[in-house]
NUMIMAR-605575 format. One record per residue (C-alpha): residue in one letter; y, z, x. Coordinates in steps of 0.2 Angstrom, whole numbers, plus 2048, in hexadecimal, padded with zeros to 3 digits. Example, Ala and Ser with C-alpha at 12.3 -4.5 7.8 and 13.67 -1.06 7.14 Angstrom:
<pt A <7EA 827 83E>>
<pt S <7FB 824 844>>
***
This chain:
<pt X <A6B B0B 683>>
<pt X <A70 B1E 683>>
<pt X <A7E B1B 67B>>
<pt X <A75 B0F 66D>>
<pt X <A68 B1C 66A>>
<pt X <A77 B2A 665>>
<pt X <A80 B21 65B>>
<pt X <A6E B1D 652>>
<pt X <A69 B30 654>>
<pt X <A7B B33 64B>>
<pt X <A7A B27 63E>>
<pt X <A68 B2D 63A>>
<pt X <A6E B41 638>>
<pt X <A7C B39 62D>>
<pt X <A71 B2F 622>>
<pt X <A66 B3E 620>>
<pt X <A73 B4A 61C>>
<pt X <A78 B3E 60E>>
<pt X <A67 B3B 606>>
<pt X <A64 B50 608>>
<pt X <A75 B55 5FD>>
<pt X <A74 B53 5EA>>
<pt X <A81 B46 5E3>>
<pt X <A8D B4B 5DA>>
<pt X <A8B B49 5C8>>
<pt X <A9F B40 5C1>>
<pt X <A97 B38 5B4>>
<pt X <A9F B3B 5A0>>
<pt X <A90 B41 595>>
<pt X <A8F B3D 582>>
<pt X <A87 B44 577>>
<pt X <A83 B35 56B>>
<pt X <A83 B2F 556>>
<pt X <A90 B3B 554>>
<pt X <AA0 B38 549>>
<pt X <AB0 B41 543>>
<pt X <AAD B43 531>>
<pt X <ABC B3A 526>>
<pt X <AC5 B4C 522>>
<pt X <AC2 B51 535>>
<pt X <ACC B3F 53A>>
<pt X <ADB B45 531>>
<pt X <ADD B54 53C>>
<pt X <AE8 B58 54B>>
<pt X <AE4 B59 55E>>
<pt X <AE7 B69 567>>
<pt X <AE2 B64 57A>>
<pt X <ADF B78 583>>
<pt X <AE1 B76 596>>
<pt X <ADD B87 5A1>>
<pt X <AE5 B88 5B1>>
<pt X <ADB B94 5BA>>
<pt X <AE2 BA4 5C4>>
<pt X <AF3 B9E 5BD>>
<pt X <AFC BAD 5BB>>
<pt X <B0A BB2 5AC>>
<pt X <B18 BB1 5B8>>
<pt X <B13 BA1 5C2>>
<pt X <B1C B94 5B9>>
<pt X <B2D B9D 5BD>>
<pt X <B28 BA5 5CF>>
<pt X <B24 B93 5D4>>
<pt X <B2F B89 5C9>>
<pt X <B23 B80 5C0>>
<pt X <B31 B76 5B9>>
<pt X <B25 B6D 5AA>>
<pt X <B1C B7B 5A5>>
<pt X <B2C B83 5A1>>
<pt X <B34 B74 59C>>
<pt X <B24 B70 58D>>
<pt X <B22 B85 58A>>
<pt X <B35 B86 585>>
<pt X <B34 B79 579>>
<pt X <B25 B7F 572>>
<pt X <B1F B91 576>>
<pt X <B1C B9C 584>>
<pt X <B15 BAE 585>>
<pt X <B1C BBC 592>>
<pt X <B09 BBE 594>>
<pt X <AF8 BBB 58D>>
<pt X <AED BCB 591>>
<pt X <ADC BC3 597>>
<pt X <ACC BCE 592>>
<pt X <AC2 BDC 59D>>
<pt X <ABD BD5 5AB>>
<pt X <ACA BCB 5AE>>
<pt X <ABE BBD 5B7>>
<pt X <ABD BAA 5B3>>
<pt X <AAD BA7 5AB>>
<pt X <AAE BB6 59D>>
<pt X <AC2 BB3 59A>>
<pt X <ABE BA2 596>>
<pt X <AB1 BA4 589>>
<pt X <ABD BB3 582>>
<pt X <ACA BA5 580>>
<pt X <ABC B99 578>>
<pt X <AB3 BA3 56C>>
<pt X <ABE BB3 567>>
<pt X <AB5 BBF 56F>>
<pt X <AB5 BCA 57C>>
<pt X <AA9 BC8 58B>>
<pt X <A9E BD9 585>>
<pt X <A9C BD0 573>>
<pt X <A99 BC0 578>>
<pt X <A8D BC5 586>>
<pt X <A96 BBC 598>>
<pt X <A9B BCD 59C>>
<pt X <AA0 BC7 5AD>>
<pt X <A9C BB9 5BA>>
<pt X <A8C BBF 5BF>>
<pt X <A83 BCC 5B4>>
<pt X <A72 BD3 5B1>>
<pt X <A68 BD1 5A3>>
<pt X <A5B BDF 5A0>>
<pt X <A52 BD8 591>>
<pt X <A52 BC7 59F>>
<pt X <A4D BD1 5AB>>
<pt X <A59 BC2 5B2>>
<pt X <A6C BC0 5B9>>
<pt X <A77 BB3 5B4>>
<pt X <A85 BAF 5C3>>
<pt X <A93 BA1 5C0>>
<pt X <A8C B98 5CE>>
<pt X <A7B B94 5C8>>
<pt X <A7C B85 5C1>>
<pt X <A6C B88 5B8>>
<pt X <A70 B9A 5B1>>
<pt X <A82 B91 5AC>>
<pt X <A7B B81 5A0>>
<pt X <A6F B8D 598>>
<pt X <A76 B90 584>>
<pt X <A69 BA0 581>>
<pt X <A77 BAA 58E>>
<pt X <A86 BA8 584>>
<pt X <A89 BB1 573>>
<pt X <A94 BAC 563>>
<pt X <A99 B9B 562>>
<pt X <AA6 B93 56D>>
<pt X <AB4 B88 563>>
<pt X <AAC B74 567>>
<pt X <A9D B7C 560>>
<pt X <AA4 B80 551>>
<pt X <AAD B6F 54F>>
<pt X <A9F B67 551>>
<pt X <A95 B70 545>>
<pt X <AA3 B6D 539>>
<pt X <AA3 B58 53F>>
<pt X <AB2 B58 548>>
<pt X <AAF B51 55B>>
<pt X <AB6 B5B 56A>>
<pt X <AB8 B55 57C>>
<pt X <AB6 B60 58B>>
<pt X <ABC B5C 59F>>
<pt X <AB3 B6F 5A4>>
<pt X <AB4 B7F 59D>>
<pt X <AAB B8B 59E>>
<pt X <A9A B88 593>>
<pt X <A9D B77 590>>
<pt X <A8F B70 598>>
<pt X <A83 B7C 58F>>
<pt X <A7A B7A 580>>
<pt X <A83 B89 576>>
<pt X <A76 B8A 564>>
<pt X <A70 B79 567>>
<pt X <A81 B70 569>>
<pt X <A8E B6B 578>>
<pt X <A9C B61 575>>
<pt X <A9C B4D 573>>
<pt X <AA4 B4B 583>>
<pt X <AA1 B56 593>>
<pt X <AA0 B56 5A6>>
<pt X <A97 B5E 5B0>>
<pt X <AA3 B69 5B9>>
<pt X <AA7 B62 5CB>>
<pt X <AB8 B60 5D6>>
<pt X <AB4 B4E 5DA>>
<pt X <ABD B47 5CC>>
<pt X <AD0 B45 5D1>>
<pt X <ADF B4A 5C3>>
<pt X <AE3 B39 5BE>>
<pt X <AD2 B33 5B8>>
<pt X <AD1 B45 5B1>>
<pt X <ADF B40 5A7>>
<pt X <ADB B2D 5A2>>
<pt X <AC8 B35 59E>>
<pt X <AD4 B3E 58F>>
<pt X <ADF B31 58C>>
<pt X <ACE B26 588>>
<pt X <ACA B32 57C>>
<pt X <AD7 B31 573>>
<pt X <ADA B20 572>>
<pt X <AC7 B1F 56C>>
<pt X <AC5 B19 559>>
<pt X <ACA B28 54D>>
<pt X <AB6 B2B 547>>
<pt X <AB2 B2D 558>>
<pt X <AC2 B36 55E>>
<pt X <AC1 B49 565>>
<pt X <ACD B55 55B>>
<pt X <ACA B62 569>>
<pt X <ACC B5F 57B>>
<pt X <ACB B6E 58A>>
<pt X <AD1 B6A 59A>>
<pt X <ACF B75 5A9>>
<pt X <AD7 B78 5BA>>
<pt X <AD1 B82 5C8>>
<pt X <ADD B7F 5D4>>
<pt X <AE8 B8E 5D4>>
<pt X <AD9 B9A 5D3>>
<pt X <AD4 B94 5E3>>
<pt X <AE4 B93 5ED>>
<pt X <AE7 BA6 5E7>>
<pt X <AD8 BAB 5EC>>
<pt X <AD7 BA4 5FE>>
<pt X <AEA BA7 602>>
<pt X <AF0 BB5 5F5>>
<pt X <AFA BB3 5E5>>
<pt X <B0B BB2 5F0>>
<pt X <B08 BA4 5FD>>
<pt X <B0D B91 5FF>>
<pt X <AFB B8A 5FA>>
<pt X <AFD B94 5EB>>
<pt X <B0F B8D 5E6>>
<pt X <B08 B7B 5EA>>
<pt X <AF9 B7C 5DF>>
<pt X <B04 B84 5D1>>
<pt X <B11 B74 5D3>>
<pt X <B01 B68 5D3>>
<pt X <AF9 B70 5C1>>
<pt X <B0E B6E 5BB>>
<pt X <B0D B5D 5C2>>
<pt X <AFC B57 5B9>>
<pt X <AFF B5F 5A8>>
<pt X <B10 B56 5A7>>
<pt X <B06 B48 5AB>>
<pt X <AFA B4B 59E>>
<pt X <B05 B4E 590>>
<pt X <B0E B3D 595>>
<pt X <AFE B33 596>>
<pt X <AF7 B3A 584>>
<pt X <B0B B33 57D>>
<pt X <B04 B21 583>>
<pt X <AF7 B24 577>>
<pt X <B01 B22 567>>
<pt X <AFA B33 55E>>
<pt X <B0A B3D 557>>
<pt X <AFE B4C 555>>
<pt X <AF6 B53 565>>
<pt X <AFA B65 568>>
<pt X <AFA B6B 57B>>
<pt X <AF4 B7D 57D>>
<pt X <AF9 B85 591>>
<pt X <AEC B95 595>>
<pt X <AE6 B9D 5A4>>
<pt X <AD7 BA9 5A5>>
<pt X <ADE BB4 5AF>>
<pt X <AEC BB9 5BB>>
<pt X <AEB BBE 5CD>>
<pt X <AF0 BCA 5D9>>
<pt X <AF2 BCF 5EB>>
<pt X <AE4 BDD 5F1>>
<pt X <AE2 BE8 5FF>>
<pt X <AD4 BDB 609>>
<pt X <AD5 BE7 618>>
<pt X <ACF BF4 613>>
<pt X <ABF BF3 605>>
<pt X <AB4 C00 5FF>>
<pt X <AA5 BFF 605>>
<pt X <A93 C03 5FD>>
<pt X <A93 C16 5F3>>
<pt X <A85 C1F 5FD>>
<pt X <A7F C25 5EA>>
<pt X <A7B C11 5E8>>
<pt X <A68 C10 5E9>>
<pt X <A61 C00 5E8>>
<pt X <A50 C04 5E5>>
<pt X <A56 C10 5D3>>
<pt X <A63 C03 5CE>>
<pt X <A66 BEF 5CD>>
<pt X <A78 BED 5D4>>
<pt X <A85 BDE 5D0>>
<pt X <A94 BD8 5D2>>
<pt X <A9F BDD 5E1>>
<pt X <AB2 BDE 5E5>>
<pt X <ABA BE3 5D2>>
<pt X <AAC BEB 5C9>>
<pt X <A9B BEE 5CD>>
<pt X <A8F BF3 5C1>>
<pt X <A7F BFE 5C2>>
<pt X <A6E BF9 5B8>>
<pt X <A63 C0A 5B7>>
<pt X <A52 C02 5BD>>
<pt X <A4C C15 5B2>>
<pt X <A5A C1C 5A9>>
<pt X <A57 C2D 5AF>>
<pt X <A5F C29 5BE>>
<pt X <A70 C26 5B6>>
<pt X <A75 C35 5B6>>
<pt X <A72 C3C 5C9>>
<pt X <A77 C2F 5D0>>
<pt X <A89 C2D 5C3>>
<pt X <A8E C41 5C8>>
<pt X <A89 C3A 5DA>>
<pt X <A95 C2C 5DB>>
<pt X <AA2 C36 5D0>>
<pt X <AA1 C40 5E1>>
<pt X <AA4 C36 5EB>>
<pt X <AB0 C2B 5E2>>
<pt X <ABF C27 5ED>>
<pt X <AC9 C18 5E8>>
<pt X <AC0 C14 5D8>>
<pt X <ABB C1B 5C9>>
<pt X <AAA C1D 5C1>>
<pt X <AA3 C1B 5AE>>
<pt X <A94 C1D 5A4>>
<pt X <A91 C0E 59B>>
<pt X <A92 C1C 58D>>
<pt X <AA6 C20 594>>
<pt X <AB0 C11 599>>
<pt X <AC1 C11 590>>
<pt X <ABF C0B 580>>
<pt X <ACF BFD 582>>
<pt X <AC3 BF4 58D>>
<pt X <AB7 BF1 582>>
<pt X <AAB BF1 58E>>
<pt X <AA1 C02 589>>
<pt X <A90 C05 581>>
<pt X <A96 C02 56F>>
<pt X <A9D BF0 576>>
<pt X <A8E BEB 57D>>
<pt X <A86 BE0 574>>
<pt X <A7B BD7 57D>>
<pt X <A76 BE7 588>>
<pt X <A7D BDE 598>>
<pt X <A89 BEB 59E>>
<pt X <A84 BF5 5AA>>
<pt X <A7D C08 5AA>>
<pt X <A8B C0E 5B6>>
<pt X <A9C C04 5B8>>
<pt X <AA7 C08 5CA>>
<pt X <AB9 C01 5C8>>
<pt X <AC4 C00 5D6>>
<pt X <AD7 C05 5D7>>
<pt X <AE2 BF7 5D8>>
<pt X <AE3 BF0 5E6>>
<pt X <AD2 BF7 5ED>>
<pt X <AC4 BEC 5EB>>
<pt X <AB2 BEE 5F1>>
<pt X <AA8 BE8 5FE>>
<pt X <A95 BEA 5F9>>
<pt X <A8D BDC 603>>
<pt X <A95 BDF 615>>
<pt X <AA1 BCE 613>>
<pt X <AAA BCA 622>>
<pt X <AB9 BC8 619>>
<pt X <ABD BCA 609>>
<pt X <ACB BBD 600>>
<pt X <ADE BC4 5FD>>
<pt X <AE0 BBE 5EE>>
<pt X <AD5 BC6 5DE>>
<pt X <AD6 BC9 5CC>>
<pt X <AC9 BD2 5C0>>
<pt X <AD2 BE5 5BF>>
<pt X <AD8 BEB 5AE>>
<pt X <AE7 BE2 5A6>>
<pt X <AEF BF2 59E>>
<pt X <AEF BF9 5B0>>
<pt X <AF5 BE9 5BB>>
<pt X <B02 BDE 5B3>>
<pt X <AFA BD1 5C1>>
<pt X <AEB BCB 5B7>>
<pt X <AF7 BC5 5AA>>
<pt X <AF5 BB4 5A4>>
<pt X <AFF BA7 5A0>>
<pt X <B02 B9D 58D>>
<pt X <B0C B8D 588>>
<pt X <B0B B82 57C>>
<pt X <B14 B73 573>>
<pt X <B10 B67 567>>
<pt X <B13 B61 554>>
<pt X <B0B B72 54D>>
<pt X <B14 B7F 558>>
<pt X <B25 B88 556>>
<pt X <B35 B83 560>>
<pt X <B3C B8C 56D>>
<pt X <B30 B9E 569>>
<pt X <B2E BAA 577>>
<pt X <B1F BB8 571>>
<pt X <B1B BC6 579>>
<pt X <B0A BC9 581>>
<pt X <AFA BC9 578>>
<pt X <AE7 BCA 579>>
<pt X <ADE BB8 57E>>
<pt X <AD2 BB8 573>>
<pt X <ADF BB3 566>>
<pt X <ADF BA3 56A>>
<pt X <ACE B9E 561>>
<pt X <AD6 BA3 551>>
<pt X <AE8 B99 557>>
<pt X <ADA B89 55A>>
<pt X <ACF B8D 54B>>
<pt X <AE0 B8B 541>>
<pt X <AE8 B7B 548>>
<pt X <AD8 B72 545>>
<pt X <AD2 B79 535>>
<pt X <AC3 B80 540>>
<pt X <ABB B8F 533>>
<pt X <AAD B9B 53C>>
<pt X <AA3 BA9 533>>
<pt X <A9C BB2 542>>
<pt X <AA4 BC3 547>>
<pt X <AB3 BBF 556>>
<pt X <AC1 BCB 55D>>
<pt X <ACF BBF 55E>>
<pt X <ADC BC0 54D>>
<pt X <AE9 BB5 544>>
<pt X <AF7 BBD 549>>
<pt X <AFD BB0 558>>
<pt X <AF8 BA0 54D>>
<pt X <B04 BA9 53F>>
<pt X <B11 BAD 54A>>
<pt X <B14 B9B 554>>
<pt X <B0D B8E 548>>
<pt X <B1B B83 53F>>
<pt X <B0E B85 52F>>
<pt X <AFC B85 52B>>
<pt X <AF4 B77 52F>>
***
């Protein structure tokens, strides 16, 4: 009887457990009565995968055999130089909408908003899906505007509604969905009906980012996850040939690199920090003060310049200019009052962790090679055998925007000088 009434007990807990976590939401969402227009049906495909935390040099450190197999066909970069900070969610839209995270207003994974009164953070999923915190106009948006269709299997902003529009097909991001129907999900698009087929398509890996993170940029998880994104984007570009289309062009970012910090030894919290003068946020890389009343600023700025040890310390009104991350870059007011910016490889510890990850990213790519990011691509519209130096990510609107005849009138950072160096011709 004892033993009848546990296993009932357990199986109680269990079914309780099940019924109290939210599922998982796998499902494709469509945005429906949309179609190609007949010139957009005429256009190539350019399918833009990120890889996150996949650093310049981890296709030949790991011997990511495809990568380097499909970038020496078509073209490789030394580097791509990711924007200030070098974090996921900012680095990301840069790539997507030309600008850099203090024009288009995701200056960093969490931020505060004063005119909000408000913080978005990359974890809320409510903060994330809402289109009012996202400035200029990210590249499916703009095809869609123009009737072209776009496709997305995550990226970051997808799932919001960026001035009214998302693309035709999203998901809502999750890790539930394994690679292989990830892939089939693109080959499906592809194959659909060419009024109904997406021209743009963004596919997105997080595996790296998390292995480096846990276990540092030089480890075995690391060289594994690295090996399973080579793996899965061979796979992909074989799964797109079944689909008969002779003009799909493969594009091979990541946001950002990674590198190895000093996880022993963090600075704590600035004794000038006073909470009840200043909102504080972010932690580890860069962590930024919001002046509660600005004439505080000041004290407390010659306080921590003090006390500095480690780090320096900026006036919103003095960061270096090649940042663009100072006063006359902030354009939605969302940089902080007073920036502290550890030396590589210090990083802060403001909230008393217990242990803080080996692996990081987010310092200044002019100062530490590590946050480097990689760049392939191949395809019909792309050069042969073209190895180009290192350049600025937000480029690779522009480089898009050319492939796909995409025009845009609103102000971005990127320029025309990658698509005019590695295209075969203008679309």
């Amino acid at each position: 009887m004892k033993k009848y009434s546990l296993a009932l007990l357990l199986l109680l807990t269990v079914s309780i457990n099940a019924f109290s976590q939210s599922p998982v939401d796998i499902t494709q969402k469509i945005v429906a009565n949309r179609k190609n227009s007949t010139e957009q049906q005429h256009k190539p495909y350019v399918i833009l995968i990120s890889a996150d935390g996949f650093r310049y040099d981890f296709a030949k450190k790991y011997n990511a055999q495809n990568l380097l197999r499909l970038g020496n066909e078509g073209v490789s970069a030394s580097s791509m130089i990711p924007s200030y900070p070098s974090v996921t969610f900012p680095n990301h839209y840069a790539i997507i909408s030309g600008l850099y995270p203090s024009h288009s207003g995701l200056v960093n994974n969490t931020f505060y908003d004063r005119a909000r009164n408000d913080k978005y953070a990359m974890g809320n999923k409510t903060k994330v899906t809402d289109g009012s915190w996202y400035g200029g106009a990210p590249l499916w948006v703009l095809a869609e505007q123009q009737k072209m269709l776009s496709a997305s299997f995550y990226w970051v902003a997808s799932e919001a509604k960026i001035k009214g529009v998302r693309p035709t097909y999203y998901y809502n991001y999750n890790e539930q969905i394994n690679i292989h129907d990830r892939i089939q999900a693109v080959v499906d698009w592809l194959k659909l009906p060419p009024a109904e087929r997406p021209h743009l398509i963004t596919f997105y890996f997080p595996q790296v980012d998390h292995a480096a993170h846990l276990n540092g940029p030089e480890s075995p998880e690391v060289e594994k996850e690295v090996l399973f994104v080579d793996s899965a984007v061979n796979e992909l570009q074989k799964a797109v040939k079944t689909t008969g289309l002779k003009d799909v062009n493969f594009i091979f970012v990541s946001d950002h690199g990674m590198t190895r910090v000093d996880n022993q030894n963090p600075i704590g919290i600035p004794a000038a920090i006073d909470t009840a003068k200043f909102v504080v946020s972010g932690d580890g890389i860069l962590v930024e003060l919001y002046a509660k009343d600005k004439k505080y600023i000041q004290e407390t700025y010659n306080a921590l310049k003090k006390e500095a040890k480690d780090y320096d310390v900026y006036l919103k009104t003095n960061v270096p200019a090649h940042l663009h991350y100072g006063t006359k870059d902030d354009w939605h007011n969302r940089i902080g009052d007073i920036l502290l910016i550890p030396y590589a490889p210090k990083v802060f510890n403001l909230y008393n962790k217990k242990s803080i990850n080996p692996g990081w990213h987010g310092y200044d790519p002019s100062v530490v090679k590590d946050m480097h990011a990689s760049f392939y691509a191949w395809g019909p519209v792309f050069k042969k055998h073209l190895h180009i130096p290192a350049f600025e990510n937000v480029s690779v609107f522009n480089l898009v925007s050319r492939i796909l005849g995409i025009t845009h009138t609103v102000k971005i950072d990127g320029t025309n000088q990658l698509a005019d160096k590695i295209l075969l011709k203008q679309p």
